[in-house]
C-alpha positions as CSV (number, residue, x, y, z in Angstrom):
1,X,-19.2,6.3,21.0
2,X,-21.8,4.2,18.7
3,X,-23.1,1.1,19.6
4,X,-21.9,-2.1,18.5
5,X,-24.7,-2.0,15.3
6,X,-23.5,1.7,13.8
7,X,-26.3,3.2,15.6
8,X,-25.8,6.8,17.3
9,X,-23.7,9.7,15.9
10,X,-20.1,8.0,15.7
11,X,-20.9,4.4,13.7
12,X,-17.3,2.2,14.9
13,X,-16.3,2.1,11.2
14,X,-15.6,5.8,11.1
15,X,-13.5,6.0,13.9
16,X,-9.7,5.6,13.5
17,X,-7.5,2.2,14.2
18,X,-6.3,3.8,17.3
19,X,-9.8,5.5,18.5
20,X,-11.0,2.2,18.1
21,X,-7.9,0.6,19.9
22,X,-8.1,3.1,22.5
23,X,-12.3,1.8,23.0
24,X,-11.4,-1.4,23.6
25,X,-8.7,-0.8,26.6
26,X,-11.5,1.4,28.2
27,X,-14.0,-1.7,27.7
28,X,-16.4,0.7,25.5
29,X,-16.7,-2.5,22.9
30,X,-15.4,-5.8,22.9
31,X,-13.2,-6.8,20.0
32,X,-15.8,-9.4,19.3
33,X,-18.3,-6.4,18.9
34,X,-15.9,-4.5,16.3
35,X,-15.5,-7.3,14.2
36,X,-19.3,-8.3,13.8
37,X,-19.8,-4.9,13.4
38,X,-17.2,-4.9,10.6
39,X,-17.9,-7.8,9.3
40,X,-21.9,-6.8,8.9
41,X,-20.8,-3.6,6.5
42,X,-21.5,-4.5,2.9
43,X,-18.3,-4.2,0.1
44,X,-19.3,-2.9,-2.6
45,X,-15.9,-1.9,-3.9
46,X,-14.4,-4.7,-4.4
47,X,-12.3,-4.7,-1.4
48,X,-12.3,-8.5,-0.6
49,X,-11.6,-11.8,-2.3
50,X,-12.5,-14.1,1.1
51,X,-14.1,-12.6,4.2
52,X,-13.7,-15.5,6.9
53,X,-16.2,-14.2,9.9
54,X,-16.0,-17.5,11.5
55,X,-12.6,-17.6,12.0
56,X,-12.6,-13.9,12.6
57,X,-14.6,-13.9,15.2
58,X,-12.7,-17.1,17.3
59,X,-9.9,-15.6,17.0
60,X,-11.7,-12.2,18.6
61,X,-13.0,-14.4,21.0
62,X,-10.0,-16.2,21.9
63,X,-8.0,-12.7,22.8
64,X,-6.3,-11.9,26.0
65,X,-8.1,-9.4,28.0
66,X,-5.5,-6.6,27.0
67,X,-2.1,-6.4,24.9
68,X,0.5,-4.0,24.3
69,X,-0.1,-2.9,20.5
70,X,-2.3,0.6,20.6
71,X,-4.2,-1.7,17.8
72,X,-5.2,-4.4,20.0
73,X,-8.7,-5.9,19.0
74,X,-8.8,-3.9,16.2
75,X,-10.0,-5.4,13.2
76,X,-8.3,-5.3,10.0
77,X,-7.5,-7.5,6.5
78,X,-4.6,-9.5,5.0
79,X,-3.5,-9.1,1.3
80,X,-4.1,-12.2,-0.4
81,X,-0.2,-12.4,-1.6
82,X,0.4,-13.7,2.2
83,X,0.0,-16.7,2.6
84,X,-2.2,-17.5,5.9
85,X,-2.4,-21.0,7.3
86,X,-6.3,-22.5,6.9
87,X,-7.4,-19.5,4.9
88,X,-7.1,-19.4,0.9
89,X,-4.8,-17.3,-0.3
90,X,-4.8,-17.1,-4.5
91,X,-2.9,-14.6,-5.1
92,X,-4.7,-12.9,-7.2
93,X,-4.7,-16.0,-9.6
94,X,-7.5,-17.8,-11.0
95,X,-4.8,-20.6,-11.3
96,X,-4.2,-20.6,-7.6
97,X,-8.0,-20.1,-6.5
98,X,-8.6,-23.4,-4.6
99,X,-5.2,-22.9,-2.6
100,X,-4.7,-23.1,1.2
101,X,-1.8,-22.9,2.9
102,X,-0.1,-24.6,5.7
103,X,1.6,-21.5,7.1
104,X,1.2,-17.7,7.4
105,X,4.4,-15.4,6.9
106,X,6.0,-13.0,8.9
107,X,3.1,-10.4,8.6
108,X,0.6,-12.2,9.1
109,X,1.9,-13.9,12.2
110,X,3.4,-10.0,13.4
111,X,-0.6,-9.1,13.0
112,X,-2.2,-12.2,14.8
113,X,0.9,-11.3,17.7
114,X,-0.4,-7.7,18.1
115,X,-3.9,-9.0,18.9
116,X,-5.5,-7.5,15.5
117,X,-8.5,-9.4,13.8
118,X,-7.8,-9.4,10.4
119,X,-11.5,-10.4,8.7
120,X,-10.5,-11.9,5.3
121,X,-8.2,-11.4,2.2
122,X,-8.2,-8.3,0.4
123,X,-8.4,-8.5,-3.4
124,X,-5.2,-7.5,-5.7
125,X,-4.2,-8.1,-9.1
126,X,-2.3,-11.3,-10.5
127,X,0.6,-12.0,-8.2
128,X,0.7,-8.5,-7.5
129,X,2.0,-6.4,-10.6
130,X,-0.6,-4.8,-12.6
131,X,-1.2,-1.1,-11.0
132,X,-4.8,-2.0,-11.3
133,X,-7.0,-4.6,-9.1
134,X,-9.1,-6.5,-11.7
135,X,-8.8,-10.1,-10.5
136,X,-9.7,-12.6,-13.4
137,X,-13.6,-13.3,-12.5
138,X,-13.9,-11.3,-9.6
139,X,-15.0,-7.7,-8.7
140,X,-13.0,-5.2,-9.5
141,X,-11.6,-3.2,-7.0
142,X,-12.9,0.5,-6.8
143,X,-12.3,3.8,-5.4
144,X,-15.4,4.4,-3.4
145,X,-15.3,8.3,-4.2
146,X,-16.3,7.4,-7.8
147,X,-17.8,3.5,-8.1
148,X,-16.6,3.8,-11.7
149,X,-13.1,4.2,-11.4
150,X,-10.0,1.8,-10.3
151,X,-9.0,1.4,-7.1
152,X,-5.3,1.3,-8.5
153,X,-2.6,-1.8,-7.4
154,X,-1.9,-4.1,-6.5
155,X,-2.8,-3.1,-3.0
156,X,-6.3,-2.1,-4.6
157,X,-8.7,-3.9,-2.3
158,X,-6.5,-3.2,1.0
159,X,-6.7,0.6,-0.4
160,X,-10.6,0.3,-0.9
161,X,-11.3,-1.2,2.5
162,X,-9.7,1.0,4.3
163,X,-11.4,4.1,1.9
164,X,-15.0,2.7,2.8
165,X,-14.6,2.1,6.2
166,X,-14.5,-1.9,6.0
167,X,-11.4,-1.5,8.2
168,X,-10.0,1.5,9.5
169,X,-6.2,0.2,8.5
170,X,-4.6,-2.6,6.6
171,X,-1.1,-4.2,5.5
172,X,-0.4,-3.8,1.5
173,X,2.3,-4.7,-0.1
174,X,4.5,-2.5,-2.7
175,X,7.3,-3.8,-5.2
176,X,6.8,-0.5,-7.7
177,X,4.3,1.7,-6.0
178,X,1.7,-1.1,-5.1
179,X,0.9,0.6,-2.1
180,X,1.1,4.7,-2.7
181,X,-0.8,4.2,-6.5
182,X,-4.0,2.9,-4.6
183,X,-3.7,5.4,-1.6
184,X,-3.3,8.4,-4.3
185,X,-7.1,6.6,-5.6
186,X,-8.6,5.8,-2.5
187,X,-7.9,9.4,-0.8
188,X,-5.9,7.5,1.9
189,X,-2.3,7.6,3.3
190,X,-0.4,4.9,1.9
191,X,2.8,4.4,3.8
192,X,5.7,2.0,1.6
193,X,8.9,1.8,4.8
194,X,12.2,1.3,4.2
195,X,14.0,-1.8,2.5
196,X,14.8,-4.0,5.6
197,X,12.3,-2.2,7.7
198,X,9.7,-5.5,7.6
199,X,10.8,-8.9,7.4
200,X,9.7,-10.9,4.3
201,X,10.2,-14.4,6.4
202,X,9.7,-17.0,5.4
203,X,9.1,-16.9,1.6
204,X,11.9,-14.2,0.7
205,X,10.2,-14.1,-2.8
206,X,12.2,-11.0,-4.5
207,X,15.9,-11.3,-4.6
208,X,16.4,-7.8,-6.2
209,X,14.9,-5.9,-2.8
210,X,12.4,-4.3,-4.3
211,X,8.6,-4.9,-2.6
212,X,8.3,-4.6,1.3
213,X,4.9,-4.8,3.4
214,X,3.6,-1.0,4.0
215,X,0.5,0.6,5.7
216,X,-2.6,1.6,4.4
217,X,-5.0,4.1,6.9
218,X,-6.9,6.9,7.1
219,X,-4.6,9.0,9.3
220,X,-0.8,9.0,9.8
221,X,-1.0,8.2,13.4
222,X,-2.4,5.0,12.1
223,X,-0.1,4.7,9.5
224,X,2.4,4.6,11.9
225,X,0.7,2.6,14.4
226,X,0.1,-0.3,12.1
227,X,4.2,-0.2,10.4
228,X,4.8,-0.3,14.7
229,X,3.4,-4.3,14.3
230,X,4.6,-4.7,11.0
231,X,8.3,-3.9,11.6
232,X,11.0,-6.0,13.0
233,X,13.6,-8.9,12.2
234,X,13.3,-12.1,11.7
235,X,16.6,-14.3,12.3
236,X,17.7,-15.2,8.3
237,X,16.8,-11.9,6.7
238,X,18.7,-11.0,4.2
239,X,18.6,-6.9,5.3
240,X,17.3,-5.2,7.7
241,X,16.8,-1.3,8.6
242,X,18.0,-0.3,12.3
243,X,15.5,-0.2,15.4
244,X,13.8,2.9,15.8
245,X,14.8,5.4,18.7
246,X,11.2,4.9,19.7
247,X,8.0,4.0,18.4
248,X,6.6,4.8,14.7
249,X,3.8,6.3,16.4
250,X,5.7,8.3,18.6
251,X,7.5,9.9,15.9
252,X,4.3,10.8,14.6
253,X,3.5,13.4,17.7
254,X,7.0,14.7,17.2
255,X,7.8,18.5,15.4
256,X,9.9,17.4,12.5
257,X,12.3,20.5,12.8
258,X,12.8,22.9,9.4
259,X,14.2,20.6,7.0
260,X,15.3,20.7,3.2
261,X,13.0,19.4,0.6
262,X,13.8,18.3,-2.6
263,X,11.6,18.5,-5.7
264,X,10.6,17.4,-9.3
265,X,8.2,16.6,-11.4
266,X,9.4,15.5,-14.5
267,X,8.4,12.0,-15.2
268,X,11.1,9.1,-14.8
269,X,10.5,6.5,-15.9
270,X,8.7,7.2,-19.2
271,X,7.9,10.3,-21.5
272,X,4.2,11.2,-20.7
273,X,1.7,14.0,-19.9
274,X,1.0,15.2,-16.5
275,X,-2.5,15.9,-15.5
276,X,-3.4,19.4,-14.7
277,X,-5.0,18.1,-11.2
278,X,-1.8,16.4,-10.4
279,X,0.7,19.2,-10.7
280,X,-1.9,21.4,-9.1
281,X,-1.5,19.0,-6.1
282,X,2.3,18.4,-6.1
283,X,2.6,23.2,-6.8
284,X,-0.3,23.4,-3.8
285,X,2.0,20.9,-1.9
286,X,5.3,23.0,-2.3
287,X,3.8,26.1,-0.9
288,X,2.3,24.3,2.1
289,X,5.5,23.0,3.2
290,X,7.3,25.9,2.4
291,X,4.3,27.8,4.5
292,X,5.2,25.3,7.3
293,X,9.0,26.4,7.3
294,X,10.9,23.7,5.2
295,X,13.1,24.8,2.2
296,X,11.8,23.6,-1.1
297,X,14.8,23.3,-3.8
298,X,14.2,21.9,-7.3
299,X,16.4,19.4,-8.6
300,X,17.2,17.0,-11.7
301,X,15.2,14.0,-11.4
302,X,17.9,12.0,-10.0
303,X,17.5,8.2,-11.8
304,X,18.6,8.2,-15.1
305,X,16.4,7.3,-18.3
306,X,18.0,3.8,-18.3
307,X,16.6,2.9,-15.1
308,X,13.5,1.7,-16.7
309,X,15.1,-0.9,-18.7
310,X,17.3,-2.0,-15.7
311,X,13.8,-2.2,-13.4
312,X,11.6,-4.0,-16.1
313,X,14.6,-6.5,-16.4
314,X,14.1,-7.1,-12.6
315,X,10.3,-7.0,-12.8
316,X,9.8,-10.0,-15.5
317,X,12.3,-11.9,-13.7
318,X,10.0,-11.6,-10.8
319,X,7.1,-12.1,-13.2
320,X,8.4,-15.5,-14.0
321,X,9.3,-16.7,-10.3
322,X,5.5,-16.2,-9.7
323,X,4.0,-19.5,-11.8
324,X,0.6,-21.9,-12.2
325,X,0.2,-25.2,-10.8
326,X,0.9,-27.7,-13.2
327,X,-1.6,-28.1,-16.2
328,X,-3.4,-24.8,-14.8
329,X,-1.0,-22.6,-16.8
330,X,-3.4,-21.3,-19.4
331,X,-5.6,-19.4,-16.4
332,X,-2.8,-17.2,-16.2
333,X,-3.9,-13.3,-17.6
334,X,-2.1,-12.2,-20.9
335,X,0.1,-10.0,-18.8
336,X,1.4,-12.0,-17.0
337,X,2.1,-14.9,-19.5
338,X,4.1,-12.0,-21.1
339,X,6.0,-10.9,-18.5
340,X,7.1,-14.5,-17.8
341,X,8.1,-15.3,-21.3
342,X,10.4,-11.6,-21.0
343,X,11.8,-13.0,-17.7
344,X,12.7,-16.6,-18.6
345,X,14.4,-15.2,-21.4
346,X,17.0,-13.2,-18.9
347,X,19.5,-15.6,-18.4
348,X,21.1,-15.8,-14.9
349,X,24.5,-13.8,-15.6
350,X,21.8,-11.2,-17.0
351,X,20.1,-11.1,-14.4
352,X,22.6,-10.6,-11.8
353,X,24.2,-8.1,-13.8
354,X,21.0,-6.3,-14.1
355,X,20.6,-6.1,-10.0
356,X,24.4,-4.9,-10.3
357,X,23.1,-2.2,-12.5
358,X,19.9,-1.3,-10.4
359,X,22.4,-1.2,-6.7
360,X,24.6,1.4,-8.5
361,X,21.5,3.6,-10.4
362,X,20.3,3.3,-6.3
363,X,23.9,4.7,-5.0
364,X,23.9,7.2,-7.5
365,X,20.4,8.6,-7.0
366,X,21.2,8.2,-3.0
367,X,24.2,10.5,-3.3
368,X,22.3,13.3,-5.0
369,X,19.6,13.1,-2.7
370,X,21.9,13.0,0.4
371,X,21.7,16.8,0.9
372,X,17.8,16.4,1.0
373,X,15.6,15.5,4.2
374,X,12.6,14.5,1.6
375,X,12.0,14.7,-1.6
376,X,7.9,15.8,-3.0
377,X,7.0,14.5,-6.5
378,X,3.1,13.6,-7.7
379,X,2.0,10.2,-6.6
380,X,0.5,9.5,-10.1
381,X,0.4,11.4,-13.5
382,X,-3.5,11.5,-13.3
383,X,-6.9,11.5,-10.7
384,X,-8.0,7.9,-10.5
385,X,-8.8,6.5,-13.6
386,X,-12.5,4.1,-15.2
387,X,-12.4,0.3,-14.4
388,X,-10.5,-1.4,-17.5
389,X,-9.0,2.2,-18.8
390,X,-5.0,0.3,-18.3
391,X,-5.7,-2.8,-18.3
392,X,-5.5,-4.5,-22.2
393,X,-5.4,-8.0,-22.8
394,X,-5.1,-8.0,-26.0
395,X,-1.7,-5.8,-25.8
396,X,0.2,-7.0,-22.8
397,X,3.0,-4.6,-24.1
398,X,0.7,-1.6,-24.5
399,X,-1.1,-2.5,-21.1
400,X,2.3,-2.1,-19.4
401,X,3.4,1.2,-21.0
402,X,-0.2,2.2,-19.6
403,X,0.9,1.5,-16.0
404,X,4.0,3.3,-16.7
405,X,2.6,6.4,-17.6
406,X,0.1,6.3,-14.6
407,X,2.7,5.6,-12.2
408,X,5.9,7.2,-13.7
409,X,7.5,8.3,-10.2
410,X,6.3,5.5,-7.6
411,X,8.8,2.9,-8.9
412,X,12.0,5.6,-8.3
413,X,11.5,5.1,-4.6
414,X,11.7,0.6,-4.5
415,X,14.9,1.4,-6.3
416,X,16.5,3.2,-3.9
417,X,14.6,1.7,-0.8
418,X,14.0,4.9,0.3
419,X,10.3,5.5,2.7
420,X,7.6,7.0,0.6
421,X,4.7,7.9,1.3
422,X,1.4,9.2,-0.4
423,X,-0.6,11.9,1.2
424,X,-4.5,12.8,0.0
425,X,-3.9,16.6,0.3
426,X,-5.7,17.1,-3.1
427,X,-9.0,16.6,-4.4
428,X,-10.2,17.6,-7.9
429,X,-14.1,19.5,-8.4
430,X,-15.9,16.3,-9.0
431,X,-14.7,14.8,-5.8
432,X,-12.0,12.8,-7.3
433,X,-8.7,12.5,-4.5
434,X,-5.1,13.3,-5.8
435,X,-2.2,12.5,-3.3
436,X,1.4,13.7,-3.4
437,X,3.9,11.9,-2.6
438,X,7.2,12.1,0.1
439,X,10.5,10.3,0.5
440,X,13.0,9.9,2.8
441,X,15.8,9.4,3.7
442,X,16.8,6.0,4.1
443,X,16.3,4.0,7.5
444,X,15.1,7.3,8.7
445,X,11.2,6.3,8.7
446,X,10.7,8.4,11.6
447,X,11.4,11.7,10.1
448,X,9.0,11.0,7.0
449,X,6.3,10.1,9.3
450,X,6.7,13.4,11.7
451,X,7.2,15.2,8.4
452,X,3.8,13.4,7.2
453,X,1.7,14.5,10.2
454,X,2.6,17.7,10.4
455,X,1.2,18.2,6.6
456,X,-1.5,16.2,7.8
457,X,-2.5,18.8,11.0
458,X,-2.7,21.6,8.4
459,X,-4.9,19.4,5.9
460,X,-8.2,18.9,5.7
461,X,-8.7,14.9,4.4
462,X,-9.1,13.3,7.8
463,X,-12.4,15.2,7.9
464,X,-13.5,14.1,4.5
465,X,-16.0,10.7,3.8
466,X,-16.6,9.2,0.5
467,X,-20.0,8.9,-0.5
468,X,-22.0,6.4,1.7
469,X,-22.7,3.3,0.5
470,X,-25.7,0.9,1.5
471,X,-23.9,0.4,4.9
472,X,-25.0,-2.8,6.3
473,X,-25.9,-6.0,4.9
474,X,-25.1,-9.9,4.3
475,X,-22.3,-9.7,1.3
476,X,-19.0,-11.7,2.7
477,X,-18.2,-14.0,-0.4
């Protein structure tokens, strides 16, 4: 055990969410301890928009002597899409960058109510869609494996917190991949449940059920841990995925049983080149489970090429629900100005007959999938790629069909609402991380995540560390 300032062998940061939940029942640190300790560690990729140690710390202080959640005391960060009460949440916006709301949703408050510290807002792109973090005039988030390259989105900063150590876990977000892409980049698991697993009280900002709130750690058992306070109804919720025979973190201690596993790697949702790393990961992948006992079968990608037009429909509609305050339009990125003007141009029979068409492209990719306990794919179609190598303001159009190509498979899985998640079993000669990516079946979260550890117990990336960064320091904006 370290001290409460890093010193000794085992610095706190570098121990999981549950070893450092576990330290705290046996009185080994004070919750108050792991968030100045925390809270002292310099980012320098990017990872936060607001770090808020005063309120931080009263709310450490201001704990019960013990609670029920295995992630008790532990520190962690909020997204800044969720709204917290008394804590600016922009949402990625320079429109919406003086902003503070009255309330906090459902996962915030689900966070708060399991006793975790949550430090400050991690950074993400314009109301979450780019699949890149590159908040106008901030710091772009970074994978810290290579200071140089993206972090990936829009859970980029959650993704590169976690990565560095600046919390062992934290809640993302993912409406197309927004929290596998930066878990593939960061090297981290990256855990997306399943539609109606996680209430999206009060706001209920996307009719078409596409985003839910997901984990983001460095270890499935955390994974799991953390979807354990995330998960649960709210009264008014428009779906919801049935209660667990136990705990998510159970599951994860649980043999998964030899089970049939789909697989493909052609593209879906557009026509591009896969990198050599990334099919090495997704072959190396196959033969591991198959090594482990599980029947690998290759099938047809199972969403038709139409999809994409039926999604992007969806997507601008989305686009266009997010908007500026009045007279602050024109801070709004290219992007998303374009993406707005595509979805106000949708009119509403349109648009209800495009989530018509995306429920039965989900039936139909559901019924060839139902002899299937998980299907592997590639998380991305490349390693991690430079800061500003997707994004294109002066092409909107082009910028999107960049995102595609980097993330042609994430998507597939918000469709269906299947649980996905992306595991770092790869990494390429120049230290660069490549995960893979599982689905389930749906509702059956538990089986994914017993399926994820047991991969996990025969991997190798819990033992692996970025490269270290000056550690400590005075850098909360």
């Amino acid at each position: 055990m370290a001290t409460p300032d890093g010193a000794g062998p085992d610095p706190l940061h570098l121990l999981t969410a549950l070893e450092q939940g576990a330290a705290v029942r046996r009185g080994d640190v004070s919750p108050v301890e792991l968030a100045e300790h925390h809270l002292r560690l310099l980012d320098d990729v990017g990872a936060f928009v607001t770090r808020d140690a005063e309120r931080a710390l009263a709310a450490a202080r201001a704990l019960p002597a013990s609670g029920e959640s295995p992630l008790f005391g532990v520190p962690t960060a909020i997204k800044d899409l969720n709204p917290t009460a008394g804590t600016r949440t922009t949402f990625g916006s320079a429109a919406w960058n003086d902003f503070v709301p009255t309330f906090s949703d459902n996962v915030t408050l689900s966070i708060e109510a399991a006793g975790m510290v949550w430090l400050g807002k991690t950074s993400t792109p314009e109301f979450g869609s780019p699949a890149y973090t590159e908040p106008e005039g901030r710091p772009a988030a970074v994978t810290p494996w290579d200071r140089t390259r993206g972090a990936g989105g829009s859970s980029g900063g959650a993704a590169a917190a976690v990565a560095a150590g600046l919390v062992p876990v934290a809640q993302g977000s993912d409406g197309g991949g927004s929290i596998r892409i930066p878990a593939s980049c960061c090297g981290i698991v990256g855990l997306k449940p399943s539609r109606g697993r996680v209430s999206a009280a009060p706001t209920y900002g996307d009719p078409v059920g596409l985003a839910t709130a997901g984990s983001l750690a460095r270890t499935v058992a955390d994974a799991a841990a953390m979807l354990d306070v995330l998960a649960g109804h709210r009264v008014g919720d428009p779906s919801w995925a049935p209660e667990p025979a136990g705990t998510f973190l159970s599951a994860t201690r649980r043999d998964p049983g030899r089970l049939r596993i789909a697989r493909f790697i052609d593209p879906v949702i557009t026509v591009t080149d896969v990198d050599a790393e990334c099919v090495r990961a997704w072959e190396d992948a196959s033969l591991l489970l198959e090594s482990l006992g599980h029947e690998i079968v290759d099938v047809e990608v199972p969403l038709p090429p139409e999809a994409r037009a039926v999604f992007e429909v969806c997507w601008s509609v989305l686009t266009a629900l997010s908007s500026a305050p009045e007279g602050r339009e024109h801070l709004l990125r290219p992007l998303t100005r374009w993406l707005s003007e595509k979805g106000r141009a949708v009119s509403g029979p349109e648009f209800g007959l495009a989530i018509g068409e995306v429920r039965r492209i989900a039936a139909a990719a559901l019924e060839a999938l139902a002899p299937y306990d998980a299907v592997l794919t590639p998380t991305l179609a490349s390693p991690p790629v430079p800061v500003g190598a997707l994004r294109d303001d002066a092409d909107p159009a082009g910028d999107f069909e960049a995102q595609c190509r980097f993330t042609p498979w994430t998507s597939a899985w918000n469709v269906t609402g299947m649980p996905a998640v992306s595991l770092p079993t790869h990494w390429t000669a120049d230290g660069l991380p490549v995960g893979v990516m599982l689905a389930g079946r749906p509702a059956q979260d538990e089986l994914l995540l017993s399926l994820s550890a047991q991969v996990e117990a025969v991997s190798d990336w819990t033992g692996r560390r970025p490269p270290p960064a000056r550690q400590f320091g005075h850098s909360a904006p």
